[in-house]
NUFI-254552 format. One record per atom (N, C-alpha, C): atom name; x, y, z; residue in one letter. Coordinates in steps of 0.05 Angstrom, whole numbers, plus 32768, in hexadecimal, padded with zeros to 4 digits. Layout:
 atom   c1   c2   c3 rest
   CA    X    Y    Z    a
...
***
This chain:
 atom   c1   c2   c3 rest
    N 86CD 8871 8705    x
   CA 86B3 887A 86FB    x
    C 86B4 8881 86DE    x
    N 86A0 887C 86D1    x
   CA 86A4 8883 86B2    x
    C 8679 887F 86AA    x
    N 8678 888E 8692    x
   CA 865F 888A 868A    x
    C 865A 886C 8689    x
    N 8643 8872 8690    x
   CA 8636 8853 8681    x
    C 861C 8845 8692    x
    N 860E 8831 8686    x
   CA 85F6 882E 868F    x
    C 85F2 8818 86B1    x
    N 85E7 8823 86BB    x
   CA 85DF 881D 86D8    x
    C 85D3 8801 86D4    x
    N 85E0 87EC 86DF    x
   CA 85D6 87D0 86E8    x
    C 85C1 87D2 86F1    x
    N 85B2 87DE 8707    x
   CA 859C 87E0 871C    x
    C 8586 87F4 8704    x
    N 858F 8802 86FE    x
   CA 8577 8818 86F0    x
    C 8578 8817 86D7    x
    N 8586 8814 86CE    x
   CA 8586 880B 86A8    x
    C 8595 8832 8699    x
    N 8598 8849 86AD    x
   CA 8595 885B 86A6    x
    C 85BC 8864 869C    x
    N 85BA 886C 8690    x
   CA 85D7 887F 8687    x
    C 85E6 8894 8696    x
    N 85F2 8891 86A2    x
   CA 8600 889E 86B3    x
    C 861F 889B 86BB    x
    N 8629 88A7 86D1    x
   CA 863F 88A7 86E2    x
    C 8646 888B 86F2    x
    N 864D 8873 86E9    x
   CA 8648 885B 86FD    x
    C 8665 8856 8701    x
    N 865E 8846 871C    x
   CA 8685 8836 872A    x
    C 867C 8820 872A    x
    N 8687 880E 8728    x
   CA 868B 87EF 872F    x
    C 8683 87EE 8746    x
    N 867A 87DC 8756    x
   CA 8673 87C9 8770    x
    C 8686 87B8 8775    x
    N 8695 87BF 8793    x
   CA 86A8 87A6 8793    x
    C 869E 8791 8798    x
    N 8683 8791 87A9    x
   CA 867B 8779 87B2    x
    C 8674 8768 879A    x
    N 865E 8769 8782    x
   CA 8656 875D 876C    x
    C 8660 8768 8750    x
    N 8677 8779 8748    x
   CA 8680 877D 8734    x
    C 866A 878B 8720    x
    N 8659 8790 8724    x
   CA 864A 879A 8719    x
    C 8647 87C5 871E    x
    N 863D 87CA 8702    x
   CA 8640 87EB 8709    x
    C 861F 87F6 870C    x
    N 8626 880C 8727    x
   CA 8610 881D 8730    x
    C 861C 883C 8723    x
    N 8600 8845 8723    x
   CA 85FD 8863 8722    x
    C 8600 886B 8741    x
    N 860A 8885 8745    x
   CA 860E 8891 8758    x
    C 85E9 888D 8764    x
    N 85D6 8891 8766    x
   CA 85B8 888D 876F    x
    C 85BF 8873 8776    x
    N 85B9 8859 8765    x
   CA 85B7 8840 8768    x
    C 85CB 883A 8784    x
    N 85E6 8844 877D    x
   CA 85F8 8832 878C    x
    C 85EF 883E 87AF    x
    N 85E3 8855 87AC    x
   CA 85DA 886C 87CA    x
    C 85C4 8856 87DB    x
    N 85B5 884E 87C2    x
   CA 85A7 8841 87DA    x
    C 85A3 8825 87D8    x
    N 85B5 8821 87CB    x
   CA 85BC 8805 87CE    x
    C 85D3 87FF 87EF    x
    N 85E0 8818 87F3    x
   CA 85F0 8811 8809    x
    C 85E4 8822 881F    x
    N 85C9 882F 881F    x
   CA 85BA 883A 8836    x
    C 859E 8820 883C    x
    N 859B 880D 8826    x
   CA 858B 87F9 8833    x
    C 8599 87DF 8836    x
    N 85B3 87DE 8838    x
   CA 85C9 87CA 8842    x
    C 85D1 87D3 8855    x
    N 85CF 87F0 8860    x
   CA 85DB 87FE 887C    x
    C 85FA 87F1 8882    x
    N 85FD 87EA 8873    x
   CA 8621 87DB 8878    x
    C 8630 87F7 887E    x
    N 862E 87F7 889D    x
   CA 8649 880C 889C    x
    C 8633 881F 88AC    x
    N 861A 881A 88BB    x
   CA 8605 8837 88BD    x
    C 8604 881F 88D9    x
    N 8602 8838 88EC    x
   CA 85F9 8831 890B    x
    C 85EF 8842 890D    x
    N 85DD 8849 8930    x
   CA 85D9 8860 8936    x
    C 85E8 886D 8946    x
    N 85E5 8882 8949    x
   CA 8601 8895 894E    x
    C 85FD 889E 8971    x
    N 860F 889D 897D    x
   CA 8606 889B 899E    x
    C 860C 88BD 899D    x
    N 860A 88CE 8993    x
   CA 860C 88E7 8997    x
    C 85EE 88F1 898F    x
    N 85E7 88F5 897C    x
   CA 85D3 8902 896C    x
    C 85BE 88E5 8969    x
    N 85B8 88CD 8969    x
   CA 85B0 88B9 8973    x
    C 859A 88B4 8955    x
    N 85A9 88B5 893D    x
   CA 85A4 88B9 8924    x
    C 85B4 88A3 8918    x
    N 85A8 888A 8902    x
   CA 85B3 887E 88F8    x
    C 85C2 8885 88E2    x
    N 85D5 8880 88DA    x
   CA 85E6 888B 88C8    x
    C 8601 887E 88C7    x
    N 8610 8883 88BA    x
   CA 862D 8882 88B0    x
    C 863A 8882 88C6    x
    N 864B 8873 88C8    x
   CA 8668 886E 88DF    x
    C 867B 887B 88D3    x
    N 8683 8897 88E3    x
   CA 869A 889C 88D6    x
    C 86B2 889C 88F2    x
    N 86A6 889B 890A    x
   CA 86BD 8898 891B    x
    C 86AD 888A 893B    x
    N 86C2 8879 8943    x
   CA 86BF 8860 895B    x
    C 86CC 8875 896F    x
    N 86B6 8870 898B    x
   CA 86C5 8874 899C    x
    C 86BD 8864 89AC    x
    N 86D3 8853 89C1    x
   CA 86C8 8842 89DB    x
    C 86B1 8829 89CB    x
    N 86B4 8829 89B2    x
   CA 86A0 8811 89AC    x
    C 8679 881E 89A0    x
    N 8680 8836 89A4    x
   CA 8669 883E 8996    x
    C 8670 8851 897C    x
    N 8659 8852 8969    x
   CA 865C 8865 8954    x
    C 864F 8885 8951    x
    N 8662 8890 8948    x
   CA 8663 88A3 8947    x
    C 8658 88B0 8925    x
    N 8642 88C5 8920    x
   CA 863A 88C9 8901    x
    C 8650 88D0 88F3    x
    N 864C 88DC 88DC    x
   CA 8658 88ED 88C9    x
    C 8659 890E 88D4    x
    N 863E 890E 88DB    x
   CA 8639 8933 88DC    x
    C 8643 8932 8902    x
    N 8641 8924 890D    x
   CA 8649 892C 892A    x
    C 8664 8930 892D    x
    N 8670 8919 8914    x
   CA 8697 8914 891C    x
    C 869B 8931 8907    x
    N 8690 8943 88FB    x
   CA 8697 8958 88EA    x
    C 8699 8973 8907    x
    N 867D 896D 890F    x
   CA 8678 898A 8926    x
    C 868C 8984 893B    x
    N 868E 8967 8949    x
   CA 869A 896D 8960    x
    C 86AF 8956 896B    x
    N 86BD 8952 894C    x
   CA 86D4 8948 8952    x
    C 86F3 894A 893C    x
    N 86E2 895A 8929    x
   CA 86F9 895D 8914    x
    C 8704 897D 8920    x
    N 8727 897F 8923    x
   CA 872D 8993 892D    x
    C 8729 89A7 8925    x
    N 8720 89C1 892E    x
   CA 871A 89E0 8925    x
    C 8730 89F4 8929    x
    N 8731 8A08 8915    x
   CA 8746 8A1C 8916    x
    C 8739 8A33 890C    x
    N 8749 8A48 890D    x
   CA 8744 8A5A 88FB    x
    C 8747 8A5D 88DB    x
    N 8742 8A68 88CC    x
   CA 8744 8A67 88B2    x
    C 875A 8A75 88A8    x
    N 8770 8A73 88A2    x
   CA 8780 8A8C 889C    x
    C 8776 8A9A 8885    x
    N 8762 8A8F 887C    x
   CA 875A 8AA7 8866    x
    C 8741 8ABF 8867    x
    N 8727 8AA9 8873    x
   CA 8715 8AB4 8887    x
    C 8714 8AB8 88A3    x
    N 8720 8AB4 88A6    x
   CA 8725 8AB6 88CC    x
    C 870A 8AAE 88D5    x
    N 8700 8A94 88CC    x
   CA 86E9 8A85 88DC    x
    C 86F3 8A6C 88ED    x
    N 86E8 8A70 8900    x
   CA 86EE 8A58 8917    x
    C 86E5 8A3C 8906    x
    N 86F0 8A29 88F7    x
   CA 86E2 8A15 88F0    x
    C 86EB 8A04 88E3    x
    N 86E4 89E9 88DD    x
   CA 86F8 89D5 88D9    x
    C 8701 89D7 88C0    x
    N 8724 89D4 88BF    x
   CA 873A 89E6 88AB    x
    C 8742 89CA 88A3    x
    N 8756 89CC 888B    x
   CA 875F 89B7 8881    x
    C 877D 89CB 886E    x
    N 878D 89B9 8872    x
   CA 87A2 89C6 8867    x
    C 87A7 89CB 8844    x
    N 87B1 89DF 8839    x
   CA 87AB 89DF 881A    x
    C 87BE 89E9 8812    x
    N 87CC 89E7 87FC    x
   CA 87DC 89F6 87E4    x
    C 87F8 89EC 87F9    x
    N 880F 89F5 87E5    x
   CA 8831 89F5 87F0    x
    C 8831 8A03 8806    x
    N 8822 8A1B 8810    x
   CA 8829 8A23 8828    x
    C 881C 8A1E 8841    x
    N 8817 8A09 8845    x
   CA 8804 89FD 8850    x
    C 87F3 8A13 8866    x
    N 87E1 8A1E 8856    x
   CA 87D1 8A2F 8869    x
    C 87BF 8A20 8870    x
    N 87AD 8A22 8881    x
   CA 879A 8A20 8888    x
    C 877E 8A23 888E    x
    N 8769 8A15 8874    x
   CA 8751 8A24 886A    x
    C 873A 8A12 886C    x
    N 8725 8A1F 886E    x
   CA 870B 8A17 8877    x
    C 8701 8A07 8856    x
    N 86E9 89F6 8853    x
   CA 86EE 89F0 883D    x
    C 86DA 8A08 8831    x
    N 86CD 8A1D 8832    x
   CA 86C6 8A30 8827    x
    C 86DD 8A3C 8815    x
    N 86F0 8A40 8822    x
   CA 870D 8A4B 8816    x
    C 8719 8A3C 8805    x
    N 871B 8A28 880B    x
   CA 8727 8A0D 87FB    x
    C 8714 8A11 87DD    x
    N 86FF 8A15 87E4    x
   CA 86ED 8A15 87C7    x
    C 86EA 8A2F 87BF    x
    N 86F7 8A3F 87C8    x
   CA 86FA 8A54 87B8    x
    C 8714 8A5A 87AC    x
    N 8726 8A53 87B7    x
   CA 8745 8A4B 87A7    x
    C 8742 8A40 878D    x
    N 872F 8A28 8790    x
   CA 872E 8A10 8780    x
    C 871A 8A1D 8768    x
    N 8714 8A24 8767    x
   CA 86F8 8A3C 8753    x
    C 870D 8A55 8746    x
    N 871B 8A5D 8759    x
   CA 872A 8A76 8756    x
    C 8743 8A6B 873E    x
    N 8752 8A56 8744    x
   CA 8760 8A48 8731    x
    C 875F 8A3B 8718    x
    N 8760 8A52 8700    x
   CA 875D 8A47 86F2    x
    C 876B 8A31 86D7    x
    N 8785 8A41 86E9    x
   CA 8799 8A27 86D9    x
    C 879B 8A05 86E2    x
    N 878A 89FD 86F3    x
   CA 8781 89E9 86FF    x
    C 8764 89E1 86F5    x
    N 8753 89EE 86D8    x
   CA 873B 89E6 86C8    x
    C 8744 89D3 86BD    x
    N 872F 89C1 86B5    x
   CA 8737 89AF 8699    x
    C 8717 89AF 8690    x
    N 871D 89A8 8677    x
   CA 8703 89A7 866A    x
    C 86F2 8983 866D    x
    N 86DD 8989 867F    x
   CA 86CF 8978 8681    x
    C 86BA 8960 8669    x
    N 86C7 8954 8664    x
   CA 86B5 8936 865F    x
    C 8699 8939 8656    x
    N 8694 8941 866C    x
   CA 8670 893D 8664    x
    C 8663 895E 8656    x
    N 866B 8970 866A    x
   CA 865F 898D 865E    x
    C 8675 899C 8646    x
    N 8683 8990 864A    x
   CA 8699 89A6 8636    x
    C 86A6 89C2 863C    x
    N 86A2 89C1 8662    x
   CA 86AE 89DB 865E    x
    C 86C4 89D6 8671    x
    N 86CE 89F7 867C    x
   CA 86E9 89E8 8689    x
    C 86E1 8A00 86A1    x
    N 86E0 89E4 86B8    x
   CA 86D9 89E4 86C8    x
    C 86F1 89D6 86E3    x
    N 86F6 89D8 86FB    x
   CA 8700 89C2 8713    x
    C 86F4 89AF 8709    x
    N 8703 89A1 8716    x
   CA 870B 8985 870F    x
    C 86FE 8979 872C    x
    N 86E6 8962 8726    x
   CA 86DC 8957 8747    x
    C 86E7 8935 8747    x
    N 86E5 892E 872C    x
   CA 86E7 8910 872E    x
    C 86F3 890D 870A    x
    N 86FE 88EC 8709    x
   CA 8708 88EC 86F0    x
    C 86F3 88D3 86EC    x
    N 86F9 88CC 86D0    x
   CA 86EE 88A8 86C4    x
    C 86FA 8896 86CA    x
    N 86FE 8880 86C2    x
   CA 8710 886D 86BD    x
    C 8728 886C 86AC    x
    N 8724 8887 8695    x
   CA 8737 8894 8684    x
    C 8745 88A6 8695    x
    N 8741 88AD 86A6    x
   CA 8746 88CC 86B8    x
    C 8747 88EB 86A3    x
    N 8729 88DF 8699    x
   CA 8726 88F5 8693    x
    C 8716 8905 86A4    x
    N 8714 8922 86A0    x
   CA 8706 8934 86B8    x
    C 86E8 8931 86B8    x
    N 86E0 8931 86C8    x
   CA 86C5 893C 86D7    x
    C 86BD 8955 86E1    x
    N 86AE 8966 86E1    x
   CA 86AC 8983 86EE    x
    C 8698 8971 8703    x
    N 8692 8986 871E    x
   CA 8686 8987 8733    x
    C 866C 897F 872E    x
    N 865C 8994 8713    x
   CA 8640 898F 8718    x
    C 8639 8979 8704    x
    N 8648 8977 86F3    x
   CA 8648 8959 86DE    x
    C 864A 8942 86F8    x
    N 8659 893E 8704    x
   CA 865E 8931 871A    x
    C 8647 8924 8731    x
    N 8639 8942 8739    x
   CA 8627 8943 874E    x
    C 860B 8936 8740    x
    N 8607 8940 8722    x
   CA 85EF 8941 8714    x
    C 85EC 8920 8717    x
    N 8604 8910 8718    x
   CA 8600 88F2 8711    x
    C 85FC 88F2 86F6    x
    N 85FA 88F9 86E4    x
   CA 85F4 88FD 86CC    x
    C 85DC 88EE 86C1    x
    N 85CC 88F5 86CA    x
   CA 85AF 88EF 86C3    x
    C 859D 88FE 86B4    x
    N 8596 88E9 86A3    x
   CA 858F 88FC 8688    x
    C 8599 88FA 866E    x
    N 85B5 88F3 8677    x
   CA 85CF 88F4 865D    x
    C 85BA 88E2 864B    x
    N 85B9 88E2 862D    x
   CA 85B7 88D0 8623    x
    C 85D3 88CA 8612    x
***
């Protein structure tokens, strides 16, 4: 990902390449370019909602938000002591909810770099093609607007 102008919208932004046509989208463009291609979207035999395949069972699909509630494994938090789906973090491999995980990650600040687009020093969510840094909300914003 790196600045630059959107194939589909003409606008200045955050764009990746397309593997299918080599061509670069903005994070918007490329969203619904692959929500009106549905490549990869069934409906979901749980919650009975078209959407994203993120897990098969027996030949049917399963969503994104159903395989989060009631199939990704749950624990406790060792930091919050909340019942809820943990993911392992840091050298001692504890075990944290991602509330925790993003508060480590916020809390650390010898792990800032100074961001690309805003100039400040901020986590790190994504790099360029340079690998240079990205912050979160430079990231999320799509950078729309940038001139």
């Amino acid at each position: 990902m790196y600045i630059g102008i959107c194939d589909a919208c003409g606008r200045k932004a955050l764009v990746r390449k397309s593997q299918k046509n080599r061509k670069f989208y903005c994070r918007h463009c490329s969203d619904q370019i692959r929500y009106y291609n549905k490549l990869g979207w069934e409906k979901c035999v749980l919650c009975g909602k078209v959407a994203r395949v993120a897990l098969r069972k027996e030949e049917s699909a399963v969503c994104q938000a159903c395989y989060r509630d009631r199939f990704r494994p749950k624990h406790n938090c060792d930091d919050c002591h909340e019942f809820r789906t943990v993911s392992t973090y840091g050298p001692n491999g504890k075990k944290l909810c991602s509330t925790c995980i993003s508060r480590y990650r916020v809390a650390d600040e010898s792990k800032f770099e100074t961001c690309i687009i805003c100039s400040r020093s901020k986590p790190v969510c994504s790099r360029n093609y340079e690998s240079k840094p990205i912050c979160y909300s430079c990231y999320n914003s799509g950078h729309r607007g940038l001139d």
